[in-house]
VOBA-1610 file (N, C-alpha, C; in pm, whole numbers, padded with zeros to 5 digits, always signed):
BEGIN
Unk-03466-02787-02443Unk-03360-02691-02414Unk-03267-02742-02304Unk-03362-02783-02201Unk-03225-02845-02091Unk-03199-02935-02098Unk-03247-03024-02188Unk-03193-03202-02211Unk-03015-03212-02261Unk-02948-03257-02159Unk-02803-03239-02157Unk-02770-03134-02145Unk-02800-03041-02096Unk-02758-02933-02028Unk-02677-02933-01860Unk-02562-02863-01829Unk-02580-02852-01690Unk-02641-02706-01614Unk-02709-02759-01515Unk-02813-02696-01480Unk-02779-02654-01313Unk-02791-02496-01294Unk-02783-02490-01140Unk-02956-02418-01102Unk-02962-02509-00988Unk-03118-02499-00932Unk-03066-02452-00797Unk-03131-02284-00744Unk-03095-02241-00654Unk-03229-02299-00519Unk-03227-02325-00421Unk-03369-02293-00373Unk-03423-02440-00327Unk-03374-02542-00340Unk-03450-02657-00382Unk-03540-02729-00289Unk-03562-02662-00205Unk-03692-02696-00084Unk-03841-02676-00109Unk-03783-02555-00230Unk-03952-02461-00253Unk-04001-02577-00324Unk-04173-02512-00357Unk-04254-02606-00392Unk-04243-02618-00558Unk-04210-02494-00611Unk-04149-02458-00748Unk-04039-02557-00765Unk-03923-02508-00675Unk-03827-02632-00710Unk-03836-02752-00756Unk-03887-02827-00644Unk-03922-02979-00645Unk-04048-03018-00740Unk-04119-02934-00792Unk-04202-02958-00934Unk-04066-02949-01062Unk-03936-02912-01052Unk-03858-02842-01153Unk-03801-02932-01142Unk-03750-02995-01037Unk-03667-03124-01017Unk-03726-03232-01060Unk-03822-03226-01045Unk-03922-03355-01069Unk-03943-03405-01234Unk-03927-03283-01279Unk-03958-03281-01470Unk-03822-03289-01515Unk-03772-03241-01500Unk-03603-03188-01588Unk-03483-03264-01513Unk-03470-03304-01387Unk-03373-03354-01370Unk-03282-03497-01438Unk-03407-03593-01462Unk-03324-03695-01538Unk-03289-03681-01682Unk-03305-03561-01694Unk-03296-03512-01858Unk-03146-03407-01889Unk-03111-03370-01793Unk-02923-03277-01737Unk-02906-03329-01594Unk-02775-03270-01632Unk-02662-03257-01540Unk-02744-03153-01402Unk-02773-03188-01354Unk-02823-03086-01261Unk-02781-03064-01114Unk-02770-02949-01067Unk-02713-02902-00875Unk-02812-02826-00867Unk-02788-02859-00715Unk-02891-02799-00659Unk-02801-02736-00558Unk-02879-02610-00462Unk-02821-02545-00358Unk-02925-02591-00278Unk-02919-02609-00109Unk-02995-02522-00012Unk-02926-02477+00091Unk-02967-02404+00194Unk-02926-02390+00312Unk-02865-02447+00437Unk-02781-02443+00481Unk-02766-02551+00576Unk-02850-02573+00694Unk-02981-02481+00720Unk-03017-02473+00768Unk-03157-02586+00750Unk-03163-02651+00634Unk-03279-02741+00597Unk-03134-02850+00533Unk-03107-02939+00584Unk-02993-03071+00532Unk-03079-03167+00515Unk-03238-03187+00563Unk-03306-03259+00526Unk-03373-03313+00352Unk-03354-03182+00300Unk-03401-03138+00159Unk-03281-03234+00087Unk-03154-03243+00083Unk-03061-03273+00055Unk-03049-03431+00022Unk-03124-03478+00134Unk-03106-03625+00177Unk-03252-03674+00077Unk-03354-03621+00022Unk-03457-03634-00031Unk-03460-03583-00171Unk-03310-03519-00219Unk-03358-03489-00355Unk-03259-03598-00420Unk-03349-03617-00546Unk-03295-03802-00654Unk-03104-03780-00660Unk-03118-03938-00638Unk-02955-03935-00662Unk-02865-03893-00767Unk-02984-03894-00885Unk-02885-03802-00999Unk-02863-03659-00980Unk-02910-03581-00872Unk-02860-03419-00843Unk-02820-03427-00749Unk-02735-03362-00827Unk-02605-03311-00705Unk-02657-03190-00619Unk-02630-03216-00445Unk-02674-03118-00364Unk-02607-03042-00262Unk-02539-02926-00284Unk-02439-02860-00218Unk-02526-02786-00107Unk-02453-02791+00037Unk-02499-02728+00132Unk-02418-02549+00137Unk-02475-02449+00065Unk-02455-02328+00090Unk-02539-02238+00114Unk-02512-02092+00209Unk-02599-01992+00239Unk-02545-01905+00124Unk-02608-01864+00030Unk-02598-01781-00095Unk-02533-01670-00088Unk-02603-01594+00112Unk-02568-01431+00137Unk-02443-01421+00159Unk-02363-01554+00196Unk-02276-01513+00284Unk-02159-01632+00287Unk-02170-01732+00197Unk-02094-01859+00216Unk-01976-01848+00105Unk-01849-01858+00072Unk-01782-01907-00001Unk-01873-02023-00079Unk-01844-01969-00192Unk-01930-02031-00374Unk-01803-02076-00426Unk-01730-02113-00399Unk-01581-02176-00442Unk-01652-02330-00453Unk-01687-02380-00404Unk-01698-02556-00399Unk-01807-02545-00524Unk-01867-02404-00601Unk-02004-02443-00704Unk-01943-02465-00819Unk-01934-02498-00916Unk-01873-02487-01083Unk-01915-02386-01134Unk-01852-02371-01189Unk-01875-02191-01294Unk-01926-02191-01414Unk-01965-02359-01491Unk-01963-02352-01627Unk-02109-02416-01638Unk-02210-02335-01596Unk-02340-02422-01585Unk-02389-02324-01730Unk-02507-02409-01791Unk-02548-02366-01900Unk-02676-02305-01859Unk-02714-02299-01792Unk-02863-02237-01754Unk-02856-02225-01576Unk-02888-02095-01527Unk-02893-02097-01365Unk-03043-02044-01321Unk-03112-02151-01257Unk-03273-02122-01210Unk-03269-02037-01051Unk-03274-01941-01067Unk-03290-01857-00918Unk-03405-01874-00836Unk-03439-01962-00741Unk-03577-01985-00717Unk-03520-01961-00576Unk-03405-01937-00523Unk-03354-01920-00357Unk-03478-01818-00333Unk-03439-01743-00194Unk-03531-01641-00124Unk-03552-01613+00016Unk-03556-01522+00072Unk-03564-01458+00214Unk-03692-01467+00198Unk-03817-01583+00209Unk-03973-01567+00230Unk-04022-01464+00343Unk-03948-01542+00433Unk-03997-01414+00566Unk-03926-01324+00673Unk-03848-01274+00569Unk-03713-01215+00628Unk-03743-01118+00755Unk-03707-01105+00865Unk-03710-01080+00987Unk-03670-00924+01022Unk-03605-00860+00927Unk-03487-00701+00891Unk-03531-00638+00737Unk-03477-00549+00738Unk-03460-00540+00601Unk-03320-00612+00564Unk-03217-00618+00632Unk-03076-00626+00648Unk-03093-00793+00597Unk-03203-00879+00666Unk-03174-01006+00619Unk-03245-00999+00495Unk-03331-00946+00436Unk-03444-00943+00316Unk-03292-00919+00229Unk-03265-00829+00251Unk-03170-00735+00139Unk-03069-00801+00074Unk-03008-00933+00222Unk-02883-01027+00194Unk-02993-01170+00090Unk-03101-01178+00119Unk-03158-01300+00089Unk-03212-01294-00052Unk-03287-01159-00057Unk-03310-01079-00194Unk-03285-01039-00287Unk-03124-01002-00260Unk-03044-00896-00325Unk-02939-00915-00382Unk-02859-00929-00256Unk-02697-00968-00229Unk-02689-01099-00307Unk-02801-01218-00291Unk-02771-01362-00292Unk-02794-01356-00494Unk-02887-01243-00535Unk-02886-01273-00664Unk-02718-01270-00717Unk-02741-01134-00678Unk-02592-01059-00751Unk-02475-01119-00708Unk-02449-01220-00635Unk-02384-01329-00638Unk-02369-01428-00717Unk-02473-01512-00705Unk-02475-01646-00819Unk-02482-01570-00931Unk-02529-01467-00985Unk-02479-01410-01094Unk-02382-01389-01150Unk-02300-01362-01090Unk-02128-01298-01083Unk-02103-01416-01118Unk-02109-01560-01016Unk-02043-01638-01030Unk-02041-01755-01159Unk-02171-01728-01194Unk-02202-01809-01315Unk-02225-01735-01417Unk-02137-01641-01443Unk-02178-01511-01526Unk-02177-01583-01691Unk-02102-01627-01710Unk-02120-01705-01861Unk-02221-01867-01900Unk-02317-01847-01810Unk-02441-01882-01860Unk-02556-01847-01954Unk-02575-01937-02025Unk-02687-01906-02159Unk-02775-01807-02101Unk-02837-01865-02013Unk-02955-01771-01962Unk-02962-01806-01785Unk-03050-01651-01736Unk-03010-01694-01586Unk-03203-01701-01582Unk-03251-01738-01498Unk-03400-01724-01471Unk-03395-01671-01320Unk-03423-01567-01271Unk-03464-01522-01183Unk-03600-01482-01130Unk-03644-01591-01023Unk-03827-01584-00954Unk-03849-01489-00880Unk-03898-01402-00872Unk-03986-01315-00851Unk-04068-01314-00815Unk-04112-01218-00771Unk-04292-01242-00705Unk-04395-01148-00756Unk-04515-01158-00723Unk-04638-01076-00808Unk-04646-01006-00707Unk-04614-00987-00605Unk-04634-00861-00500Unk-04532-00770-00495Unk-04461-00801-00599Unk-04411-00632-00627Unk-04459-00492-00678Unk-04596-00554-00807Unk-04643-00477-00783Unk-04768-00348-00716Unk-04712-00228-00751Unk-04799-00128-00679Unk-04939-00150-00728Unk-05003-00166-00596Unk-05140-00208-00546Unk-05201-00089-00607Unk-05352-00093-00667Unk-05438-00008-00745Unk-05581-00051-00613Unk-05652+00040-00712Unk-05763+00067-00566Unk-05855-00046-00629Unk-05863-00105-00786Unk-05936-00230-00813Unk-05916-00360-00777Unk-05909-00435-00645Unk-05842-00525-00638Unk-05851-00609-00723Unk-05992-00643-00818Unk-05946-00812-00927Unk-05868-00701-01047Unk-05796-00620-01007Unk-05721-00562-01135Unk-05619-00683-01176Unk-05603-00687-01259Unk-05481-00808-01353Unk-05381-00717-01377Unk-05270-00740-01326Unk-05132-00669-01349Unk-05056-00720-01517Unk-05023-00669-01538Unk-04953-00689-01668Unk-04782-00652-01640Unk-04715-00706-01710Unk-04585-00677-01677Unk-04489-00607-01672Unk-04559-00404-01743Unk-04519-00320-01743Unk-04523-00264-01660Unk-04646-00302-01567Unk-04712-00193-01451Unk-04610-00160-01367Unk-04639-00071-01318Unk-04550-00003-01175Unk-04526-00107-01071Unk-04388-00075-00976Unk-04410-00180-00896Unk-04407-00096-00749Unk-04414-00140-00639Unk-04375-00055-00549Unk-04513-00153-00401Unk-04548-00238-00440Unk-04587-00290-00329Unk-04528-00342-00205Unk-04581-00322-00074Unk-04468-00400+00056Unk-04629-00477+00108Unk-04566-00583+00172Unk-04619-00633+00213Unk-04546-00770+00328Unk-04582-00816+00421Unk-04480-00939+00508Unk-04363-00870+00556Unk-04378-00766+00571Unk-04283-00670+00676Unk-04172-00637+00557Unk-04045-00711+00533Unk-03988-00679+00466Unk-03991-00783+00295Unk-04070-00866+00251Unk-04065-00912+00194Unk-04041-00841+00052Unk-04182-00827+00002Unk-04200-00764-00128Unk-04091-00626-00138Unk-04065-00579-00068Unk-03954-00462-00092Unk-03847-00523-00115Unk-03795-00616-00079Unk-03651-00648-00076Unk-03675-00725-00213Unk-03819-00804-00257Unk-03796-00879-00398Unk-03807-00815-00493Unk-03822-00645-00453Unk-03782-00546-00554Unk-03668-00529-00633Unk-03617-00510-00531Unk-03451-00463-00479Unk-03388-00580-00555Unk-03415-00781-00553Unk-03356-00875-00605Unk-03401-00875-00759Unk-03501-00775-00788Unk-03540-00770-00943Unk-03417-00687-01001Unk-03385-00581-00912Unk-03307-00458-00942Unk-03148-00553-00958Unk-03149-00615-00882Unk-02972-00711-00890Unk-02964-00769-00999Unk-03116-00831-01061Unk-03085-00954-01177Unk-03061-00858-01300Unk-03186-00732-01309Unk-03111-00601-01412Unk-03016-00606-01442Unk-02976-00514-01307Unk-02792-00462-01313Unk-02713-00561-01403Unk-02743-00707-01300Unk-02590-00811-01322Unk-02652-00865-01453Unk-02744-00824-01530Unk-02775-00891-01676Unk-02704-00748-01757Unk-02692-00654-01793Unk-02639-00536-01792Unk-02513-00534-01806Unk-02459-00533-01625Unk-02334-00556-01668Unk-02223-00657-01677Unk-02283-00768-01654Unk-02225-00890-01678Unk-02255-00997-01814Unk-02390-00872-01914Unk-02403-00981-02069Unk-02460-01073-02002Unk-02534-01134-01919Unk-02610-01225-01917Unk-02749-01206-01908Unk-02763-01313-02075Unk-02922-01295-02066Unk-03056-01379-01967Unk-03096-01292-01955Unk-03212-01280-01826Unk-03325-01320-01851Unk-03409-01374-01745Unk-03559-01409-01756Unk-03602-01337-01631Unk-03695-01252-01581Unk-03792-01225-01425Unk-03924-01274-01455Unk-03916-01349-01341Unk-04070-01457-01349Unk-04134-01443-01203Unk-04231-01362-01237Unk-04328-01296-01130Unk-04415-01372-01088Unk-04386-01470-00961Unk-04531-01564-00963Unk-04639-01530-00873Unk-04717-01599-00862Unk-04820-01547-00803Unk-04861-01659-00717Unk-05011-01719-00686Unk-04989-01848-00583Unk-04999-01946-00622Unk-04825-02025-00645Unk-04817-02162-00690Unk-04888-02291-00574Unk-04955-02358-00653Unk-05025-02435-00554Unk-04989-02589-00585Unk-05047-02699-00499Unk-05045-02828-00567Unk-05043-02938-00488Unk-05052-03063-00547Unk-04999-03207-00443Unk-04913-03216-00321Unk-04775-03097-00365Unk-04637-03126-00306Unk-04652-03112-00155Unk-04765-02956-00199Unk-04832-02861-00065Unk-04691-02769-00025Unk-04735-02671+00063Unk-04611-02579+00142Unk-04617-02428+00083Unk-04739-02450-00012Unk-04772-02277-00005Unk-04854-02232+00084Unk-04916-02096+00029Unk-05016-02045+00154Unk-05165-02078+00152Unk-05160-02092+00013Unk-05292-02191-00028Unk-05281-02326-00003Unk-05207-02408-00036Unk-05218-02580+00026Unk-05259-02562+00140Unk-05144-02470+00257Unk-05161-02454+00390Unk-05314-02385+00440Unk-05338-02350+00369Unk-05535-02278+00380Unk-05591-02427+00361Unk-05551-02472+00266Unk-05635-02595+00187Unk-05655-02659+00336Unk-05510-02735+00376Unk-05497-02791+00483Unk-05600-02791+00607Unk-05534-02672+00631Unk-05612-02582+00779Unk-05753-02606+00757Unk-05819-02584+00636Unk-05986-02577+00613Unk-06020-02725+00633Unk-05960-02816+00590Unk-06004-02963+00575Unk-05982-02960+00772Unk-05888-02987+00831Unk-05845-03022+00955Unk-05947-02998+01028Unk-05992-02818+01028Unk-06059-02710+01129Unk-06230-02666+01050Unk-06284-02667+00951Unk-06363-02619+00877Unk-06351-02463+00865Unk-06231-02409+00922Unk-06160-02248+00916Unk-06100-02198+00832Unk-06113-02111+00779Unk-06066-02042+00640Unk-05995-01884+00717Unk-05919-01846+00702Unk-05902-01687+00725Unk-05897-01600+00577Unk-05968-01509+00641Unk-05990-01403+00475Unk-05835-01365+00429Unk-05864-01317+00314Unk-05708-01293+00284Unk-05662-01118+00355Unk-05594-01069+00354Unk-05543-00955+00399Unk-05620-00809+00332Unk-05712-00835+00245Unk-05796-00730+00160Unk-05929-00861+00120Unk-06044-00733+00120Unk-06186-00794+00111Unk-06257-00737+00012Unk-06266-00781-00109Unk-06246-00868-00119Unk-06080-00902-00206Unk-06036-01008-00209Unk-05918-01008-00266Unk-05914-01156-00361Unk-05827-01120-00497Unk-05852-01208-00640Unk-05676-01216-00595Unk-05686-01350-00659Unk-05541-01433-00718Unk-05499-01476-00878Unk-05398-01504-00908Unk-05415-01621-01086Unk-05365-01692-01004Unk-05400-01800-00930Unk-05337-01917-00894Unk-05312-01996-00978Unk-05146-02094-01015Unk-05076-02168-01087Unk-05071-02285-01023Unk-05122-02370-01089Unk-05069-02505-01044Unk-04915-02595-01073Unk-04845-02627-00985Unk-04733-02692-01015Unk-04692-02746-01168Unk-04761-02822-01179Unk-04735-02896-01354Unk-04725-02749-01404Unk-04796-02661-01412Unk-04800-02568-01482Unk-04680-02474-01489Unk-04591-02494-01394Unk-04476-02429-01369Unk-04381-02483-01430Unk-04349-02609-01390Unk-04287-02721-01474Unk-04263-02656-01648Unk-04435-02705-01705Unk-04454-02648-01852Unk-04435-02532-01885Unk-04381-02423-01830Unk-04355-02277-01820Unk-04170-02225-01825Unk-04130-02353-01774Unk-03968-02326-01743Unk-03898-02280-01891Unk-03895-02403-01968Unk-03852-02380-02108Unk-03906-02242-02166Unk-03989-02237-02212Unk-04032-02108-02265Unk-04000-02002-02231Unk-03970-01996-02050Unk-03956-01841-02027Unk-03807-01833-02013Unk-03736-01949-02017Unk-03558-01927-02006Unk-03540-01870-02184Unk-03634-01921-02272Unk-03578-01877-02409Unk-03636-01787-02416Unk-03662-01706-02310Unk-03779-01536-02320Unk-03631-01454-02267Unk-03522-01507-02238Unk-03416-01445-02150Unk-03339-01341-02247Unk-03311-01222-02218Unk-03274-01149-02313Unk-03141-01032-02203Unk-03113-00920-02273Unk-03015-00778-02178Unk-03069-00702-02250Unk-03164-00590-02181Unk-03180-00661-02033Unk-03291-00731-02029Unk-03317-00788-01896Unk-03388-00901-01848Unk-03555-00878-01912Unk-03574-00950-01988Unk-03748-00980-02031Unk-03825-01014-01885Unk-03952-01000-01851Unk-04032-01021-01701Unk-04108-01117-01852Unk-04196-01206-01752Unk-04310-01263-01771Unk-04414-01298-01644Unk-04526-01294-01628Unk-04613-01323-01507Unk-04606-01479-01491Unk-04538-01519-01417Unk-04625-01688-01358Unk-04724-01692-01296Unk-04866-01725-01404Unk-04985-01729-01297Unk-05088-01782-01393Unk-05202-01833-01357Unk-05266-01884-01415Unk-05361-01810-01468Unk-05408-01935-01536Unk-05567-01827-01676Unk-05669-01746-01646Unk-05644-01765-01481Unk-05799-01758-01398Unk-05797-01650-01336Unk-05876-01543-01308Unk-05882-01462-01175Unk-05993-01514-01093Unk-05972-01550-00952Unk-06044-01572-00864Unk-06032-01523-00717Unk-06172-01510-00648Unk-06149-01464-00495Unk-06134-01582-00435Unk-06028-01554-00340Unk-05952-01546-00227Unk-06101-01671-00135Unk-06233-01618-00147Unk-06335-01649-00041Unk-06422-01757-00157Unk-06444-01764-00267Unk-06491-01840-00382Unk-06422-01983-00365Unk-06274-01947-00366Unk-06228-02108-00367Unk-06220-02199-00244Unk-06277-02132-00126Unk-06304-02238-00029Unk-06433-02263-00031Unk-06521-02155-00094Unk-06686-02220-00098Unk-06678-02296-00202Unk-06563-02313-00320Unk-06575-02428-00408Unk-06528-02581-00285Unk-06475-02548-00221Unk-06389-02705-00147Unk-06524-02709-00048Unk-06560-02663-00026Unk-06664-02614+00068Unk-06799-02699+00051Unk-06840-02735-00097Unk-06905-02738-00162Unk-06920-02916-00254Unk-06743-02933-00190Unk-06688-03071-00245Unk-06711-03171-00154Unk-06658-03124+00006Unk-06673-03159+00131Unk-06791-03158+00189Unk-06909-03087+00101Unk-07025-03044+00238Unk-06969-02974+00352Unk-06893-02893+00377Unk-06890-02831+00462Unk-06876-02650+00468Unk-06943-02592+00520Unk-06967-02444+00482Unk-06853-02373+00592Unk-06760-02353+00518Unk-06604-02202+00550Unk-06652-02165+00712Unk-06622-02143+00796Unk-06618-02075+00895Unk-06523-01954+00861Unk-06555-01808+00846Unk-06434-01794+00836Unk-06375-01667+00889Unk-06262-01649+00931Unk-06189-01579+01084Unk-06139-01472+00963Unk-06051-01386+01065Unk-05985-01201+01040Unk-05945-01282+00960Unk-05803-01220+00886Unk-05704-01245+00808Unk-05540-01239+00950Unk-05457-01303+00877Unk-05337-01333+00970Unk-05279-01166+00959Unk-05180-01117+01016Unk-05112-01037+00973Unk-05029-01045+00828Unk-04926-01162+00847Unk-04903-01187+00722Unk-04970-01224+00556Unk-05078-01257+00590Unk-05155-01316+00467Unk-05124-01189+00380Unk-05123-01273+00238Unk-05100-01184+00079Unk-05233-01099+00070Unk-05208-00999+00016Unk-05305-00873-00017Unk-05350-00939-00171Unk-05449-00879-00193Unk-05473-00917-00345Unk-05369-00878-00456Unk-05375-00977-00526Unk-05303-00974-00645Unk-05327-01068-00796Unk-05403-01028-00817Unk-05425-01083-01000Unk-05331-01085-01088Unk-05293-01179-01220Unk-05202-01097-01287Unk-05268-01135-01388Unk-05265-01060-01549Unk-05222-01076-01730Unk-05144-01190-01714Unk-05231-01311-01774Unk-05164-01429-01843Unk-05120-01392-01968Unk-05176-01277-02073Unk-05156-01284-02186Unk-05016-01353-02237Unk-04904-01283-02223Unk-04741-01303-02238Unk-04747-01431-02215Unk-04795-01503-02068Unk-04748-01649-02070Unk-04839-01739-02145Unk-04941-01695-02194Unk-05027-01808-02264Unk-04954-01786-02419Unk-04902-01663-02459Unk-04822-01651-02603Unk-04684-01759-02609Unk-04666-01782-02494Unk-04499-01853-02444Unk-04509-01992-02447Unk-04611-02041-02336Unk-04670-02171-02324Unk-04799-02242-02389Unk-04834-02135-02388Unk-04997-02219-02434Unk-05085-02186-02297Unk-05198-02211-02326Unk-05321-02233-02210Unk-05286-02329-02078Unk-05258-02276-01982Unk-05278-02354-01876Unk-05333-02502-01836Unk-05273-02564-01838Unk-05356-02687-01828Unk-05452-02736-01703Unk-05388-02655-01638Unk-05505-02697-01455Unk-05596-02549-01470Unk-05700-02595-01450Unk-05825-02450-01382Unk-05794-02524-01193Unk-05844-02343-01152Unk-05839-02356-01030Unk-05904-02475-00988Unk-06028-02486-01031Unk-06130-02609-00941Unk-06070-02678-00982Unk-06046-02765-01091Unk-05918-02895-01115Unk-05830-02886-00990Unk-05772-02821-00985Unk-05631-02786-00928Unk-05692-02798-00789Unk-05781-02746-00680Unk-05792-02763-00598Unk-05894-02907-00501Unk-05909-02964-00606Unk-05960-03082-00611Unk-05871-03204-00598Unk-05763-03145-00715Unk-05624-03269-00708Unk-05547-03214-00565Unk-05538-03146-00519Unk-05468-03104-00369Unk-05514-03198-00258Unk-05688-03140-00285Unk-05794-03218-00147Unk-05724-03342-00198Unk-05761-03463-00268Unk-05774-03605-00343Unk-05589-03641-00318Unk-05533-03553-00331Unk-05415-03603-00282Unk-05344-03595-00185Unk-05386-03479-00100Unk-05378-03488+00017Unk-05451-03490+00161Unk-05542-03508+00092Unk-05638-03547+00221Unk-05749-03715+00126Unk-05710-03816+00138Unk-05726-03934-00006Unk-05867-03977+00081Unk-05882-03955+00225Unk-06000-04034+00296Unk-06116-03959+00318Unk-06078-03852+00256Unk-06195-03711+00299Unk-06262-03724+00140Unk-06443-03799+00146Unk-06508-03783+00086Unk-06474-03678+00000Unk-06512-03709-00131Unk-06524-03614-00281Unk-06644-03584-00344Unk-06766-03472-00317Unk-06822-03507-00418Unk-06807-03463-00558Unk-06893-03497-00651Unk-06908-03446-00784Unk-06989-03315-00799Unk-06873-03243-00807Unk-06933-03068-00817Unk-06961-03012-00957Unk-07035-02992-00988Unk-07019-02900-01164Unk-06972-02800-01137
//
């Protein structure tokens, strides 16, 4: 689908991104956005993408082209400080690049799995009808409500067909989620912190797996906007997958409160994405094995069943 396509990639620092860049770029025309606030990202992404320095909320979009065939929304206010900045980072910044690239095939807008409203089962698996209404990270998950509510509208009333892709915890080699950064911290410290609910389940996705997910869910894009879950095959606790690393290392979790910020539980229904893509190709233990092995290469491995 995107082979000779031109392609706008919002976001391109995230760990999603640079798995997206990594697969599809020598295959289109591809731009990228980031912030001017990271110019480092810029200087590190391949010379065939093009990389414009803009703030989404608030910058003149005059210097972007208007005639892109596919626009990947992966930007985001992660830890927005207000509601006022969530709302501009969340919200405002969709219903922008929307507007502006309004005659695109399809727009893909990322999302998150903590939108939705929390049930009293935590390994409950969300499905993509469920209610939403979760907050969590002060202003986070509310405001990526609110950026679900922009991609609606501007699919609505601007005829552009839509994708919402709800992920959950993308993990991997690249590192820079909250899991790599656990991964990390545990190898460094033998310290784990619980997650924000006890016990608390994830579908953790591995990168490749995101990659293999793009195509499918841009041709899931419809008015209004089709959702699909990004997340993997698996439900697992939060406290299981460090006694699996735990277990790789010889070394047994120490393990502390939870941060303030840390994610509350959240599972999701692969069904929809395994109908789209197929079966996942990484299981968690795969997946957190290739993390340790690639980023930590001197820290003994054993052979775990």
């Amino acid at each position: 689908m995107l082979a000779g396509s031109k392609v706008l990639l919002t976001g391109e620092i995230g760990q999603i991104s640079r798995a997206v860049i990594g697969r599809f770029s020598g295959a289109c025309e591809m731009w990228t956005i980031s912030p001017r606030s990271h110019p480092a990202s810029r200087e590190e992404a391949p010379v065939r993408v093009t990389s414009l320095a803009i703030d989404l909320a608030t910058d003149p979009l005059d210097p972007l082209p208007t005639d892109f065939d596919y626009v990947l929304h992966f930007a985001e206010a992660s830890e927005p400080r207000s509601a006022a900045e969530g709302l501009d980072g969340n919200c405002h910044a969709v219903a922008r690049v929307m507007k502006h690239c309004r005659n695109a095939k399809a727009f893909l807008h990322l999302s998150s799995a903590w939108v939705y409203k929390p049930t009293a089962d935590p390994s409950h698996a969300f499905q993509e009808t469920e209610d939403l209404g979760r907050n969590f990270g002060d202003q986070y998950a509310a405001t990526k409500i609110t950026g679900e509510a922009a991609a609606r509208a501007g699919s609505l009333i601007l005829g552009v067909p839509t994708v919402i892709c709800r992920a959950n915890l993308v993990y991997g080699p690249a590192g820079g989620s909250a899991l790599d950064n656990a991964i990390d911290n545990f190898i460094a410290t033998g310290e784990v912190r619980a997650a924000a609910e006890t016990p608390a389940y994830f579908s953790p996705l591995f990168e490749n797996d995101v990659a293999d997910l793009l195509e499918p869910s841009l041709a899931l894009a419809a008015i209004p906007p089709a959702v699909v879950n990004w997340c993997g095959d698996e439900t697992v606790a939060w406290s299981e997958i460090f006694r699996h690393l735990g277990r790789l290392i010889d070394r047994e979790p120490t393990e502390l409160g939870p941060a303030e910020s840390d994610r509350p539980s959240c599972a999701q229904d692969p069904a929809l994405r395994r109908s789209l893509a197929g079966a996942a190709t990484t299981s968690w233990k795969h997946g957190v094995e290739a993390v340790l092995k690639a980023r930590h290469p001197r820290i003994a491995c054993r052979d775990v069943a």
